[in-house]
N, C-alpha and C positions, 0 to 999 in steps of 0.2 A: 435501586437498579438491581435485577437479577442477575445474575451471573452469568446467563448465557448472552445476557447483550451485554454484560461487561467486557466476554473473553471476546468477543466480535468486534468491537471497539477496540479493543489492544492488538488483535490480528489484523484490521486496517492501520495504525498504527504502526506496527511492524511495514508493512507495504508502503506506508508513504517513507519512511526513512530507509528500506530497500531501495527504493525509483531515487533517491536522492544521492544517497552514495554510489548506486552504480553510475548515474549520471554525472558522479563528481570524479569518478572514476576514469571514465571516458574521458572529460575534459582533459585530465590532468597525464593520461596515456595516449592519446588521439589527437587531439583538438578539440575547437571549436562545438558547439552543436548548432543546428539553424535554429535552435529557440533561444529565448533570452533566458533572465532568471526569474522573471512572472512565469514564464509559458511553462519552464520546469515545473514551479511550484503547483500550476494549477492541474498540469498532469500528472503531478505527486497526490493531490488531494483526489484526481479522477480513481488512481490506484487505488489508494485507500479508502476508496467509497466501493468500490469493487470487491476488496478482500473484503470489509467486513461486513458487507450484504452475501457472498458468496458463505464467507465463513457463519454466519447466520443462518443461511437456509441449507448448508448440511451438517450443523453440529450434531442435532438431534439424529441424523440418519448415518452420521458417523461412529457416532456411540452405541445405536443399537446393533453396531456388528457385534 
């Protein structure tokens, strides 16, 4: 595995345990949320399929600033 899809992979990574603690966050300062704890996880995994396709298609145009 190259390193630019490893660091892409650890950057989604990072985002699914970001969407988990703020949303354990919420729980535990708010309430309730209307999702269960599937519907978290699957939108934890939605997040981090976002950061690291995001973080993928601009590392290369990140670095050449």
């Amino acid at each position: 595995m190259n390193r630019r899809v490893k660091s892409s992979l650890l950057w989604g990574l990072v985002g699914v345990f970001a969407f988990l603690a703020l949303a354990q966050g919420y729980v535990l300062v708010v309430g309730r949320l209307p999702v269960g704890f599937l519907g978290r996880l699957a939108i934890a995994l939605l997040v981090g399929a976002v950061a690291a396709s995001v973080s993928y298609a601009t590392e290369k145009r990140l670095l050449a600033l």
